[in-house]
C-alpha positions in Angstrom: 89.3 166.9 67.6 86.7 163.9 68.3 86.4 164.7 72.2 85.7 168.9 70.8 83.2 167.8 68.2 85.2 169.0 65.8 85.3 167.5 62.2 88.8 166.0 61.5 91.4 167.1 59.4 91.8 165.9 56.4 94.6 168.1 54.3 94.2 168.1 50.7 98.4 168.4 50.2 101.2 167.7 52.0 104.2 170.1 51.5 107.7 169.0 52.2 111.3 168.0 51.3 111.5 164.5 49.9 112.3 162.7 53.5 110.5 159.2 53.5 110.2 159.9 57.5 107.6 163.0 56.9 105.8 161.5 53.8 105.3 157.8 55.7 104.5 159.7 59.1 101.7 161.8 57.4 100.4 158.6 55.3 99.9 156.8 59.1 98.2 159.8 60.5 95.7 161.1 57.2 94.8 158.5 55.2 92.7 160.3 52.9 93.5 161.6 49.7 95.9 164.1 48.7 98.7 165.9 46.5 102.0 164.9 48.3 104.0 168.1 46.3 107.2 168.6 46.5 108.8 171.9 47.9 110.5 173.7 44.7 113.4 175.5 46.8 114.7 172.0 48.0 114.4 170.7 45.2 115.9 173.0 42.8 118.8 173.4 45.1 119.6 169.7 44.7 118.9 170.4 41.1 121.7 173.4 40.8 123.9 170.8 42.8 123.7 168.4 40.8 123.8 170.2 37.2 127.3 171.3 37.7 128.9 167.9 37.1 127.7 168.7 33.2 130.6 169.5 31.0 129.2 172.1 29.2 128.5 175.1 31.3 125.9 176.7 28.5 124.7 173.3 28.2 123.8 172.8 32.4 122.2 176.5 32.4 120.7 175.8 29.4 119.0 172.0 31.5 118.1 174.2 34.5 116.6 177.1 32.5 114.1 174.6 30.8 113.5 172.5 33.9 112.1 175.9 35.7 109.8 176.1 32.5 109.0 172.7 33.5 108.5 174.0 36.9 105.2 176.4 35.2 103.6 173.5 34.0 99.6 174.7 35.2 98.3 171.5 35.0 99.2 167.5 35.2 98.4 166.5 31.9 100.6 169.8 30.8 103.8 168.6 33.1 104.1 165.1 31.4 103.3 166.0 27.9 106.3 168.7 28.3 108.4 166.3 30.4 108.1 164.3 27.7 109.1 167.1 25.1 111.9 167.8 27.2 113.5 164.1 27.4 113.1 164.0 23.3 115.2 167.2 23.3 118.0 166.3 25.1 118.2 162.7 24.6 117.9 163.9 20.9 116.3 160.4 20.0 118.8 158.3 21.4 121.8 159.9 19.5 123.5 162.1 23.1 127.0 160.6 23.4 127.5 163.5 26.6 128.1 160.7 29.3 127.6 163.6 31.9 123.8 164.9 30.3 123.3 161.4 30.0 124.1 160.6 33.6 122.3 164.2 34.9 118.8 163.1 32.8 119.0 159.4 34.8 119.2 160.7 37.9 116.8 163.8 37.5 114.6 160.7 36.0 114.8 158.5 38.3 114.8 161.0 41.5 112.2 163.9 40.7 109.6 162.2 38.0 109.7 158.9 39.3 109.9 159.6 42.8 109.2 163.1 43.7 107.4 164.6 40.7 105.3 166.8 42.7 107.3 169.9 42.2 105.2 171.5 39.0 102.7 174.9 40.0 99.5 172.8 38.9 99.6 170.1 40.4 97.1 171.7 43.6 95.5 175.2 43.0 95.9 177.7 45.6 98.5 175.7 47.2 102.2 176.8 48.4 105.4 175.9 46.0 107.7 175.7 49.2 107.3 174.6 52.7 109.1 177.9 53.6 106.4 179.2 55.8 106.5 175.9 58.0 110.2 176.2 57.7 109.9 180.1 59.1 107.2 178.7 61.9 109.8 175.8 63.0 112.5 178.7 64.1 109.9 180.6 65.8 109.4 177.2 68.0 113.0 176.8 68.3 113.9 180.7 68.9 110.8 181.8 71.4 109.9 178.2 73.1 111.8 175.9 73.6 115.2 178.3 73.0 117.3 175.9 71.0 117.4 173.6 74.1 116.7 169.9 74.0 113.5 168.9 76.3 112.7 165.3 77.4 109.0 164.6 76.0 106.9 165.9 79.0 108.8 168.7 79.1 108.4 169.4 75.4 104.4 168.5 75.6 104.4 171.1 78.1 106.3 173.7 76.7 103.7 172.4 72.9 100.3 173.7 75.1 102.3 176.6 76.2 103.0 178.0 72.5 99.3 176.7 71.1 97.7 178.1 73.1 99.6 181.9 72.6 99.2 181.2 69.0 95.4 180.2 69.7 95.3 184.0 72.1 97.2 186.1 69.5 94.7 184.9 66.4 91.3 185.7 68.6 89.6 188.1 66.6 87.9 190.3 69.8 91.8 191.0 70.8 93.0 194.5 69.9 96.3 193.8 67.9 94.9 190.0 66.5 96.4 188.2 64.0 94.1 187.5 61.3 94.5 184.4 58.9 94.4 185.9 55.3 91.6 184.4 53.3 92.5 186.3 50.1 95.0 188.1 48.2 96.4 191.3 49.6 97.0 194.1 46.6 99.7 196.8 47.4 99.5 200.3 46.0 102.2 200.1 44.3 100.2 197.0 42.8 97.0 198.8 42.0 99.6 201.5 40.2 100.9 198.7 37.9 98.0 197.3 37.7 96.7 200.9 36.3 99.7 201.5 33.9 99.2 197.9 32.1 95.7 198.6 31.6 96.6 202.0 29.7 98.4 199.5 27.1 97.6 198.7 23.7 97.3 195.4 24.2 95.2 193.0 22.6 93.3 191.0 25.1 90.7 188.4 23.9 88.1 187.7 26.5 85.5 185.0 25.8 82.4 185.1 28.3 80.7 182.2 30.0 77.1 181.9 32.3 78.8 183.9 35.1 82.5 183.7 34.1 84.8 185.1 31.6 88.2 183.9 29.5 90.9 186.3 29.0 93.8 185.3 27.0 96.8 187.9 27.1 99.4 188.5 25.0 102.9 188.7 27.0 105.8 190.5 28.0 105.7 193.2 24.8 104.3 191.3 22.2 100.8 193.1 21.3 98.3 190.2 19.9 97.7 186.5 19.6 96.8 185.2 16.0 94.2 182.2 15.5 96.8 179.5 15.1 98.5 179.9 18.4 95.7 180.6 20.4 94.1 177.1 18.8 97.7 175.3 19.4 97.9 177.0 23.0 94.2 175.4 23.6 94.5 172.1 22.1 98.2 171.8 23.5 99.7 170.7 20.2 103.4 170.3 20.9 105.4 168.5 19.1 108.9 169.9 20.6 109.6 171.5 24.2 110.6 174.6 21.8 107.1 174.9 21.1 106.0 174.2 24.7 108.3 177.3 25.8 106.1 179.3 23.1 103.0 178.9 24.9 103.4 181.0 27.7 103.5 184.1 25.2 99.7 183.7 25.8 98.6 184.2 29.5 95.0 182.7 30.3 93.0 184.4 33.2 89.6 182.3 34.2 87.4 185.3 36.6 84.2 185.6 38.2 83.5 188.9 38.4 82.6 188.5 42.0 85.4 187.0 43.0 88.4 188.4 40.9 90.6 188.2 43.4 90.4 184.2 43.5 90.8 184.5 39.4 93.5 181.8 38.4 
């Protein structure tokens, strides 16, 4: 990049599995700042693995189905003040005598907040849950260059220009049939039609506008209004049990710029 006069790269997140070999490799090679976040498919398979040594079958689903509410959490400060609502519900202050719960909250303790706790939707806006779009581009390598055959290095290096540069070819924007990166959503018509039929509801929405900005908050799923209180508790994140945490998302908050709606969050 230095010898093109190019500005280096400098990723703002790092998406992978939990392998100390690919977190310590990209530390060497960027060592600026960023969100190392975990990919939520492998981790929630290890997860589902793990869950079934519980005892209580309505007990483990009941672990899971509150650890992908976890999984929502749109911020940091969010994530830990639930992860902590979450521990005082199932360690019930001290009093669970399950050896198996017991054993399944040490190691999701000790494995994915402690070590890997990167796994929550806020932790990066705009930024991939899963590394299942690298996974997807590491078959293409193995299926159309190098065939699922092992290469000595020069012959791999060789073989790496080879599948740059069609990448580089098939993403030029004068070719006829380019590929071109996506720099926003893309909306189906079958989206704009649902879109249209939810906007024909009864709903009531409260918007609050800004300079050049507005604040919707949305009722969810079929429930038609938000009163005062919860709005102020859903603001203020006033929690005092993951019960109440798991209320909040009956309000949905949309922050738009009219001129960019598409990038609302």
């Amino acid at each position: 990049m230095e010898k093109l006069n190019k500005d280096l790269l400098k990723p703002t997140a790092l998406i992978s599995d939990a392998a100390d070999a690919i977190k310590n490799g990209f530390r060497n090679v960027f060592n600026n700042e960023y969100n190392q976040i975990m990919c939520w498919a492998h981790m929630k398979r290890k997860i589902d693995n793990r869950v079934c040594h519980i005892n209580d079958k309505l007990i483990g689903k009941e672990i899971i189905d509150d650890i992908e509410m976890l999984h929502l959490s749109n911020s940091t400060e969010v994530f830990k003040l639930a992860y902590t609502l979450f521990k005082k519900k199932w360690n019930m202050n001290n009093k669970q005598t399950n050896q198996s719960i017991l054993d399944f909250l040490n190691y999701f303790d000790n494995e994915w907040i402690k070590s890997n706790d990167g796994w929550y939707e806020g932790i990066q806006l705009y930024a991939p849950s899963t590394n299942n779009a690298l996974e997807a581009t590491n078959k293409t390598i193995k299926d159309d260059g190098t065939f699922r055959e092992r290469h000595v290095l020069s012959r791999f290096l060789i073989i790496g220009c080879n599948i740059v540069n069609n990448w580089s070819n098939e993403r030029d924007i004068k070719s006829i049939n380019a590929k071109i990166f996506a720099t926003e959503p893309t909306i189906s018509l079958e989206l704009w039609t649902l879109s249209y039929q939810w906007a024909k509801s009864t709903k009531d929405i409260i918007c609050i506008s800004n300079d050049s900005s507005k604040t919707c908050y949305i009722p969810a799923r079929d429930i038609q209004s938000i009163t005062q209180a919860n709005l102020n508790k859903y603001k203020n994140k006033k929690w005092s049990t993951f019960n109440q945490f798991q209320k909040s998302f009956d309000i949905w908050c949309m922050e738009m710029n009219d001129s960019t709606w598409k990038k609302s969050k």
